[in-house]
PyMOL Python script that loads the backbone (N, CA, C, O; Angstrom):
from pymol import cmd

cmd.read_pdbstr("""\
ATOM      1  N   UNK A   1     -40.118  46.163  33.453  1.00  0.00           N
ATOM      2  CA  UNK A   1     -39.004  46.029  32.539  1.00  0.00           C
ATOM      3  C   UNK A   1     -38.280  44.725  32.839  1.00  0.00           C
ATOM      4  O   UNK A   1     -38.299  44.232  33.966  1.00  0.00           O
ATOM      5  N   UNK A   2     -37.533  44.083  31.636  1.00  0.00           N
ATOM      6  CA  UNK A   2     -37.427  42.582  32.175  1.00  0.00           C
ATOM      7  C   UNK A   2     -36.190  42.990  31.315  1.00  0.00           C
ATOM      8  O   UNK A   2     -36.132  43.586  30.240  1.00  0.00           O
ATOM      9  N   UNK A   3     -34.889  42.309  32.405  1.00  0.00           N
ATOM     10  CA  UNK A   3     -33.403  42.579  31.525  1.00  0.00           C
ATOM     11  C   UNK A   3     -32.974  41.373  31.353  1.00  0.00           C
ATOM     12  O   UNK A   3     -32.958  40.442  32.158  1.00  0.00           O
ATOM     13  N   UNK A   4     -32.434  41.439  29.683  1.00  0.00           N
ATOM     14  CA  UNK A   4     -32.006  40.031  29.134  1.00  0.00           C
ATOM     15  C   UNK A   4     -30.463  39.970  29.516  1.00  0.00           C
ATOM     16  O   UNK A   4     -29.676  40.662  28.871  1.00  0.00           O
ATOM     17  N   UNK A   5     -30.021  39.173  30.532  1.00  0.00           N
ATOM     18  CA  UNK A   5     -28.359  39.025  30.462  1.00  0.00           C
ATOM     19  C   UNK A   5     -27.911  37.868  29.626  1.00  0.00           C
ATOM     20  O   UNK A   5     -28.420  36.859  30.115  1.00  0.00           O
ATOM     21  N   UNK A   6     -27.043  37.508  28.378  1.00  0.00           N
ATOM     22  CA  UNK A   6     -26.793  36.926  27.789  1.00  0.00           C
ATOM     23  C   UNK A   6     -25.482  35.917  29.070  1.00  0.00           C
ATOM     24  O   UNK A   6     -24.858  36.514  29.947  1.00  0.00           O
ATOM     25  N   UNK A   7     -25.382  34.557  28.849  1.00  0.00           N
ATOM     26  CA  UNK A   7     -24.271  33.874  29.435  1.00  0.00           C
ATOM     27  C   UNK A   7     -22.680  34.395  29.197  1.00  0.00           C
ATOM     28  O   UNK A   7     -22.384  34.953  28.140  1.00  0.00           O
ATOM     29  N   UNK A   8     -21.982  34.240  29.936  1.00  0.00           N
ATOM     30  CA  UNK A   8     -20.567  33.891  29.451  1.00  0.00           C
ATOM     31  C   UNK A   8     -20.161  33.725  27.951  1.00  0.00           C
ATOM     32  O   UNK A   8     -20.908  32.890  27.441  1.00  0.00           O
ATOM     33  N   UNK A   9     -19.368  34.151  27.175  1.00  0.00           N
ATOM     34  CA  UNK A   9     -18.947  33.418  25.296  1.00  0.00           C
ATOM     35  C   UNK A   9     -18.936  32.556  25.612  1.00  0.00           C
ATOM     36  O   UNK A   9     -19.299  32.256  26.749  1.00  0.00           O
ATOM     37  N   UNK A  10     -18.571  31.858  24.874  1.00  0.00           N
ATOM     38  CA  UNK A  10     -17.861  30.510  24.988  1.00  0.00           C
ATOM     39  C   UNK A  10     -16.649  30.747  24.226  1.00  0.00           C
ATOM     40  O   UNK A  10     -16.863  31.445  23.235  1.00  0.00           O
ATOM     41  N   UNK A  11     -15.649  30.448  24.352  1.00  0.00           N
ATOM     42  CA  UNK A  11     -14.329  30.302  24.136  1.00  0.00           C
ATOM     43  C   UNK A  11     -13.600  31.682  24.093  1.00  0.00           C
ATOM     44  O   UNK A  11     -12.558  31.891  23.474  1.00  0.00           O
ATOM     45  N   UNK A  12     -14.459  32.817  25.018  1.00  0.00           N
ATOM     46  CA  UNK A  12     -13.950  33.670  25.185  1.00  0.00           C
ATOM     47  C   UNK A  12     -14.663  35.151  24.594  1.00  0.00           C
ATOM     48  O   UNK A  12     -15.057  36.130  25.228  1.00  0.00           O
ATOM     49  N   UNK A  13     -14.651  34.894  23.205  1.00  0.00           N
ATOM     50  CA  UNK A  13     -15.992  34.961  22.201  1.00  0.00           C
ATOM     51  C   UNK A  13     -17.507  35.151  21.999  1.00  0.00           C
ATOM     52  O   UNK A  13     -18.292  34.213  22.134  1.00  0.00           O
ATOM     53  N   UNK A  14     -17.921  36.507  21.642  1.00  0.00           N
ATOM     54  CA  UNK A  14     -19.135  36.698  21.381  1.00  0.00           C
ATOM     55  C   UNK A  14     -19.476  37.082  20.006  1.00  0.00           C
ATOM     56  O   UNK A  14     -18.500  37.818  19.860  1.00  0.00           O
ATOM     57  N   UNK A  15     -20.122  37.171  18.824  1.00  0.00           N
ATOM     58  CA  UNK A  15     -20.340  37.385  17.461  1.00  0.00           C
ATOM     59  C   UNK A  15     -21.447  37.789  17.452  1.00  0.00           C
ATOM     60  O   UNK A  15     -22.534  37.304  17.766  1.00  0.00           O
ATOM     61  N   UNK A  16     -21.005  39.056  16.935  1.00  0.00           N
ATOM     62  CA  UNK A  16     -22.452  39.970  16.244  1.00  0.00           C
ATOM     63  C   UNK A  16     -21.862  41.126  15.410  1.00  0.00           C
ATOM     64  O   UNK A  16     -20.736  41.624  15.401  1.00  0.00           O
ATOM     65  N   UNK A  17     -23.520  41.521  14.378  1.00  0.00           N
ATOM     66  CA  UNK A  17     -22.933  41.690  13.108  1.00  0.00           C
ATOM     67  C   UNK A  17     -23.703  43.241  13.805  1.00  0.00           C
ATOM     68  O   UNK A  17     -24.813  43.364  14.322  1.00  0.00           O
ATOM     69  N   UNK A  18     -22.731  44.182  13.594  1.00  0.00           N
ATOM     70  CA  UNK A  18     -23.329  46.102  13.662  1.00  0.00           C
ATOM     71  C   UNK A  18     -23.275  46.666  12.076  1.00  0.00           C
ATOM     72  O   UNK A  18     -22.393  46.619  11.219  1.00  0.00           O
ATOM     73  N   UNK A  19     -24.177  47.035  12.087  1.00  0.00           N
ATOM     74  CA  UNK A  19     -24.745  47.642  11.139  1.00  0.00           C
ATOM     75  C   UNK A  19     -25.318  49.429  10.768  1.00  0.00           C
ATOM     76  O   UNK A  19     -26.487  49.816  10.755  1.00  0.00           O
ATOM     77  N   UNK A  20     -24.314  50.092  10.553  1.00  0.00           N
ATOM     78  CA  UNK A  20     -24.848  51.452  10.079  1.00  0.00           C
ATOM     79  C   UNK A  20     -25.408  52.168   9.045  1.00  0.00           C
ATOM     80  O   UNK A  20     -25.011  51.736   7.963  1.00  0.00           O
ATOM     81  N   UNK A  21     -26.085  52.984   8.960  1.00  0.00           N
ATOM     82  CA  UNK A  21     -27.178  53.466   7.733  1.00  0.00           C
ATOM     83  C   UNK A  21     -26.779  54.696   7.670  1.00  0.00           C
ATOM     84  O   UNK A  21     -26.096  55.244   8.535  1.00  0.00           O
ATOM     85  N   UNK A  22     -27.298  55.360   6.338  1.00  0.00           N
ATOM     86  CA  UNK A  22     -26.569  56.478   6.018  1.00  0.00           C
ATOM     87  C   UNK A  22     -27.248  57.485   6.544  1.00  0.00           C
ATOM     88  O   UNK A  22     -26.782  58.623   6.603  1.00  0.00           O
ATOM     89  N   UNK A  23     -28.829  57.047   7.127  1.00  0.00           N
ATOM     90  CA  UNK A  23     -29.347  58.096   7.978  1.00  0.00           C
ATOM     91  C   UNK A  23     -29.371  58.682   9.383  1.00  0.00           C
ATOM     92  O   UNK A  23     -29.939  59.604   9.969  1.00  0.00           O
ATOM     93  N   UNK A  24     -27.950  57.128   9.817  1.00  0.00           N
ATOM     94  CA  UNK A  24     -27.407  57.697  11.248  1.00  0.00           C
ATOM     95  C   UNK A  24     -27.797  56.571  12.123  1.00  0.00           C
ATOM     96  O   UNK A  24     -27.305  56.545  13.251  1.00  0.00           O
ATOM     97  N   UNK A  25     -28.923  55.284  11.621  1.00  0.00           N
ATOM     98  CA  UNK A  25     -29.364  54.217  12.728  1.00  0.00           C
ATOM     99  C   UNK A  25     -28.342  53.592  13.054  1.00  0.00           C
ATOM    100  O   UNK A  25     -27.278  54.018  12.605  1.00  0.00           O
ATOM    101  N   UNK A  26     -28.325  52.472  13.872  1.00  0.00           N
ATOM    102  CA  UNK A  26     -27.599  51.048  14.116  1.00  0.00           C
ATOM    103  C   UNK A  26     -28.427  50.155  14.011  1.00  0.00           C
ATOM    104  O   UNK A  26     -29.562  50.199  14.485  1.00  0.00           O
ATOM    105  N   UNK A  27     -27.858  49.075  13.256  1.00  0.00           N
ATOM    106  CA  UNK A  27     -28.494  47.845  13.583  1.00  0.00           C
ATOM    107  C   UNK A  27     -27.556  46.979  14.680  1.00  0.00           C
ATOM    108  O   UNK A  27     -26.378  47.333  14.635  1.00  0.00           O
ATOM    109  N   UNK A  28     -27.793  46.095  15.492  1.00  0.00           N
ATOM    110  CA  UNK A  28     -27.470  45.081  15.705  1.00  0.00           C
ATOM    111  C   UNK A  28     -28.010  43.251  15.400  1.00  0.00           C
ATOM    112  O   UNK A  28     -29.111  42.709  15.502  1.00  0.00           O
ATOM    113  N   UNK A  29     -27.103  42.902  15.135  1.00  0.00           N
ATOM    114  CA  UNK A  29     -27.458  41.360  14.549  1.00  0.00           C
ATOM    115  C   UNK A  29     -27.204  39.925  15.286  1.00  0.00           C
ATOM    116  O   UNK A  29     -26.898  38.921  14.642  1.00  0.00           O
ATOM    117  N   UNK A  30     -27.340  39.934  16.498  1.00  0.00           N
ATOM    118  CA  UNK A  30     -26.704  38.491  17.849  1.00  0.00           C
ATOM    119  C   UNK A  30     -27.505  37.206  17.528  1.00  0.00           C
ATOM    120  O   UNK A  30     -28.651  37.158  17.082  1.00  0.00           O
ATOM    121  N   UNK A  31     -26.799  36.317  17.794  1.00  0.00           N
ATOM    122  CA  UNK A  31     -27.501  34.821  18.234  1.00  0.00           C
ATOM    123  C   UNK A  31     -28.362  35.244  19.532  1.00  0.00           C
ATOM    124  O   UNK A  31     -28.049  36.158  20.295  1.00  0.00           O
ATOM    125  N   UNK A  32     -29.944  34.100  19.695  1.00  0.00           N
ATOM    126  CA  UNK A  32     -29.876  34.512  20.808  1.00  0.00           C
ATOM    127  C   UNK A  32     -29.041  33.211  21.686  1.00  0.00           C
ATOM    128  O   UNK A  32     -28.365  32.370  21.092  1.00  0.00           O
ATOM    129  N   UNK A  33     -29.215  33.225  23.087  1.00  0.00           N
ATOM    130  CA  UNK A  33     -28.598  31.978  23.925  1.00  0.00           C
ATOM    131  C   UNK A  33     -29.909  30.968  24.221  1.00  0.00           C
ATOM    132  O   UNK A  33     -31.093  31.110  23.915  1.00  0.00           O
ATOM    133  N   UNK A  34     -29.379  30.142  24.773  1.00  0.00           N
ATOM    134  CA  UNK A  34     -30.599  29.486  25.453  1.00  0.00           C
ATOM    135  C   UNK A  34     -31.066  29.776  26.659  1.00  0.00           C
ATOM    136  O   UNK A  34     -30.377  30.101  27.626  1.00  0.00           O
ATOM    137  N   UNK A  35     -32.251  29.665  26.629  1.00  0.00           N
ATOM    138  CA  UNK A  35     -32.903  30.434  27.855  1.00  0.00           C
ATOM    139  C   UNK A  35     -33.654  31.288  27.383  1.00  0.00           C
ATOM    140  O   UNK A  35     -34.627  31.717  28.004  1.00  0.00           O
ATOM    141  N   UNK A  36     -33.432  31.548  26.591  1.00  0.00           N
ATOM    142  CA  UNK A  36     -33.906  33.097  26.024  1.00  0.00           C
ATOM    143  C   UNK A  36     -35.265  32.728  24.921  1.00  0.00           C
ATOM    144  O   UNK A  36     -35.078  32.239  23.806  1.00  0.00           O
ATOM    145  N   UNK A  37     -36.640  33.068  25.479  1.00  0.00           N
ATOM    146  CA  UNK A  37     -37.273  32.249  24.189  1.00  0.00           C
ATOM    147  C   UNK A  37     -37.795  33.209  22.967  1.00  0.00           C
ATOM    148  O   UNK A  37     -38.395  32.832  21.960  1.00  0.00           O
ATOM    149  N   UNK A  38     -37.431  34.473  23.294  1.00  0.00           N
ATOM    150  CA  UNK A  38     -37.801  35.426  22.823  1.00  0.00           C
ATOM    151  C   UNK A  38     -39.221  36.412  22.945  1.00  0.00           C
ATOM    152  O   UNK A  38     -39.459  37.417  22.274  1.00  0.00           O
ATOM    153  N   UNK A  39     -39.864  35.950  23.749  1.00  0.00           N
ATOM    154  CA  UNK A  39     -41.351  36.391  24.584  1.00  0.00           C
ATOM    155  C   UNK A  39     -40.873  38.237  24.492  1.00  0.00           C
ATOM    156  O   UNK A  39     -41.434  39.171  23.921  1.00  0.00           O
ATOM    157  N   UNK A  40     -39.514  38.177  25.393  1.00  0.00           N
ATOM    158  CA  UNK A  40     -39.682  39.705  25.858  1.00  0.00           C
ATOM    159  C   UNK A  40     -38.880  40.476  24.924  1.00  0.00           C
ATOM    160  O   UNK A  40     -38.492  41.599  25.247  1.00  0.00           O
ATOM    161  N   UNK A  41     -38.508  39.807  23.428  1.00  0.00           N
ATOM    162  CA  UNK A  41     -38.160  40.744  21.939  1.00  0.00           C
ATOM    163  C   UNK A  41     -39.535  40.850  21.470  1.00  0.00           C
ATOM    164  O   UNK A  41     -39.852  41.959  21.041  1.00  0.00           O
ATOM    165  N   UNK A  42     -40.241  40.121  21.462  1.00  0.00           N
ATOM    166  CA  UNK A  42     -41.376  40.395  20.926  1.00  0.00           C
ATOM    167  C   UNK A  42     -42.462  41.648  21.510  1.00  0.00           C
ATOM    168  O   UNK A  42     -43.229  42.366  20.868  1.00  0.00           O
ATOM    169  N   UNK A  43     -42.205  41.590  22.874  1.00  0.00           N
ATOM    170  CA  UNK A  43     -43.095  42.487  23.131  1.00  0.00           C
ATOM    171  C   UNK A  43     -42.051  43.783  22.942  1.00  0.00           C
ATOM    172  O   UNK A  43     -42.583  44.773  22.439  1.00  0.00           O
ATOM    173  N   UNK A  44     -40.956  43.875  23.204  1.00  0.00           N
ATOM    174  CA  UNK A  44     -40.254  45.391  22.884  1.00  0.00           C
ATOM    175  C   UNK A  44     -40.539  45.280  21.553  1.00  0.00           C
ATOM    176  O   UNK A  44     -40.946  46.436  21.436  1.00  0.00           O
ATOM    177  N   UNK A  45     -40.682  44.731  20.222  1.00  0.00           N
ATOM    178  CA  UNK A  45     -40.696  44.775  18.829  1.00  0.00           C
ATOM    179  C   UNK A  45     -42.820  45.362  19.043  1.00  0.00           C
ATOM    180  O   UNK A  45     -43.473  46.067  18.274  1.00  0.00           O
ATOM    181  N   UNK A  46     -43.176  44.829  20.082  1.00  0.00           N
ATOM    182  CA  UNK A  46     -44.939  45.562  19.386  1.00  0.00           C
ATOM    183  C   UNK A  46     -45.096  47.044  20.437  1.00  0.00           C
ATOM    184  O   UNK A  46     -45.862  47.941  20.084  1.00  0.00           O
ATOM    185  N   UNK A  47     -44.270  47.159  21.758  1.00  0.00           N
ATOM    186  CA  UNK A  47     -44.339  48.243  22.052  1.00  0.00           C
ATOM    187  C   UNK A  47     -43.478  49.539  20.933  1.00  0.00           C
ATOM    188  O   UNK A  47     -44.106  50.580  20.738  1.00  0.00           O
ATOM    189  N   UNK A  48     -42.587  49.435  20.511  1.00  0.00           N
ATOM    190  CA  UNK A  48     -42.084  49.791  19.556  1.00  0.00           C
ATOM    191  C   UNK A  48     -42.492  50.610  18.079  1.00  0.00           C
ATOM    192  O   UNK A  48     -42.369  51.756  17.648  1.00  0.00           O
ATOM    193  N   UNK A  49     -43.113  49.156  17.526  1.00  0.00           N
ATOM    194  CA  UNK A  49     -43.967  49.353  16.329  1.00  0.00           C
ATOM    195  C   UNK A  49     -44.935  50.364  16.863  1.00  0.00           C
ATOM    196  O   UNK A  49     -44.829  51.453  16.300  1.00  0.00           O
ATOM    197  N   UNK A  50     -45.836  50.299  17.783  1.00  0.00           N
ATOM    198  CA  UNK A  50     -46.868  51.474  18.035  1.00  0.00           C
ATOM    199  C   UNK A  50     -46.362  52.873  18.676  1.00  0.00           C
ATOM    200  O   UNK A  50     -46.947  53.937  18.473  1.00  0.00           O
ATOM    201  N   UNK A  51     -45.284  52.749  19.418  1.00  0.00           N
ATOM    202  CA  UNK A  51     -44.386  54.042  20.333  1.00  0.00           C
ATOM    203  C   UNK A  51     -43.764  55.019  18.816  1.00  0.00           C
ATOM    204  O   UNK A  51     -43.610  56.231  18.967  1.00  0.00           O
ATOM    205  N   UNK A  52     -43.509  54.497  17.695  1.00  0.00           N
ATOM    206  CA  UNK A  52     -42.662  55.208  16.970  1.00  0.00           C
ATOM    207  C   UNK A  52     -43.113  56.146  15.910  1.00  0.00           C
ATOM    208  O   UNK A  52     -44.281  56.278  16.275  1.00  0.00           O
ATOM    209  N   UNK A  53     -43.020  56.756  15.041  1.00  0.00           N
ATOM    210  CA  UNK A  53     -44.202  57.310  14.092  1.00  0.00           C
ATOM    211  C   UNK A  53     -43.105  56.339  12.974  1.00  0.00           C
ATOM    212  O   UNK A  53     -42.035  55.732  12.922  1.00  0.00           O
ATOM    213  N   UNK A  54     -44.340  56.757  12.174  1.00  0.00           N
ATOM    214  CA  UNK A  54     -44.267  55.573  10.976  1.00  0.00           C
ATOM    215  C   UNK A  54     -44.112  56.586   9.401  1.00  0.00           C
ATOM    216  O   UNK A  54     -44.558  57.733   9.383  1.00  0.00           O
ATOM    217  N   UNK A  55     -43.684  56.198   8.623  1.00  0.00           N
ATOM    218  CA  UNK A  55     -42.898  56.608   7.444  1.00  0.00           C
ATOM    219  C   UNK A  55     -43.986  56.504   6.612  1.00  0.00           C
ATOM    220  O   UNK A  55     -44.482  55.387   6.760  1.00  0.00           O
ATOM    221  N   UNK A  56     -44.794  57.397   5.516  1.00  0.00           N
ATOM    222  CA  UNK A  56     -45.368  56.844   4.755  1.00  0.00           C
ATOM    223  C   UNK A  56     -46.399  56.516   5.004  1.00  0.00           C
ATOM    224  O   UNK A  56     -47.128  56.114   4.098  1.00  0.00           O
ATOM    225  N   UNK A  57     -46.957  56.577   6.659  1.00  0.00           N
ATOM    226  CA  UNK A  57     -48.158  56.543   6.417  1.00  0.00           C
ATOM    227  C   UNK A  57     -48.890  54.669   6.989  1.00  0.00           C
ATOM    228  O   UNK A  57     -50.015  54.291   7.317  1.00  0.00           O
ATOM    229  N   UNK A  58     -47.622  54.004   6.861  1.00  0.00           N
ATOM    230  CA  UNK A  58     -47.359  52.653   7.079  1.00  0.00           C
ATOM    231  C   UNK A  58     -47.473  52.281   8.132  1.00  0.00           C
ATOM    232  O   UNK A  58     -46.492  52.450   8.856  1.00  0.00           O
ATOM    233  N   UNK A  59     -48.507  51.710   8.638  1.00  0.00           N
ATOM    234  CA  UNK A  59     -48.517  50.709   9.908  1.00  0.00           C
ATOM    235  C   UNK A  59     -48.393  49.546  10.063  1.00  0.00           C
ATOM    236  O   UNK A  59     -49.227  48.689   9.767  1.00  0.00           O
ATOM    237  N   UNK A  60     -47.328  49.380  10.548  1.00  0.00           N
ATOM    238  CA  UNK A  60     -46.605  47.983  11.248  1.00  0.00           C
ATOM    239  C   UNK A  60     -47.278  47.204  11.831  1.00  0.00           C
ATOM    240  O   UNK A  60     -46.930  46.029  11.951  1.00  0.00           O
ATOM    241  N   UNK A  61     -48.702  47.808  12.462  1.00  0.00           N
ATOM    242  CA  UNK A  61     -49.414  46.506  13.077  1.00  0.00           C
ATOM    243  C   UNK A  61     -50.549  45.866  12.214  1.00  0.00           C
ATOM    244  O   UNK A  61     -51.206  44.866  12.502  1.00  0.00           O
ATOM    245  N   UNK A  62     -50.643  46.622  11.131  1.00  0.00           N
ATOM    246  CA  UNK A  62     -51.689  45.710  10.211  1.00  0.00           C
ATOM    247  C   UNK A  62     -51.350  44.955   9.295  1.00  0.00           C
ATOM    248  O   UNK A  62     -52.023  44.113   8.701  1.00  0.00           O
ATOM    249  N   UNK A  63     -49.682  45.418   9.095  1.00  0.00           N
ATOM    250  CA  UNK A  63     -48.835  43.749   8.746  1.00  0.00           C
ATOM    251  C   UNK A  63     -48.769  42.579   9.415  1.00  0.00           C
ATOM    252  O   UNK A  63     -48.423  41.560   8.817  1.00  0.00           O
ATOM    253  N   UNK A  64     -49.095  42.561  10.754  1.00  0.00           N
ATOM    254  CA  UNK A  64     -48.798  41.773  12.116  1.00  0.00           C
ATOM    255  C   UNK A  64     -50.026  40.486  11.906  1.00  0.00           C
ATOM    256  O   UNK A  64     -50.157  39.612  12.763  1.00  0.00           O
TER     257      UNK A  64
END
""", "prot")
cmd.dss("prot")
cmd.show_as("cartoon", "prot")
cmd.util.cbc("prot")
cmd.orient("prot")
């Protein structure tokens, strides 16, 4: 498991957009920082796609 710590705000300040659905999810919406190249969103986004059941029948990895 690899933990992303984001820096300090800057000017005190952090911005992100939360997002709720009427079926009960969250979204969250952040910048990332630098440093961060996104390697280890990607792999939580394909462990994910295969860990979850799928709606419809729809698989996420043959969009990929």
């Amino acid at each position: 498991m690899q933990r992303m710590t984001p820096p300090p705000p800057v000017a005190g300040r952090l911005q992100a957009a939360l997002a709720g659905t009427l079926a009960g999810s969250l979204g969250v919406l952040a910048p990332l920082w630098e440093g961060c190249d996104g390697a280890a969103l990607l792999r939580l986004q394909g462990l994910l796609a295969l860990a979850l059941p799928h709606v419809a029948g729809l698989n996420p990895a043959g969009f990929g």
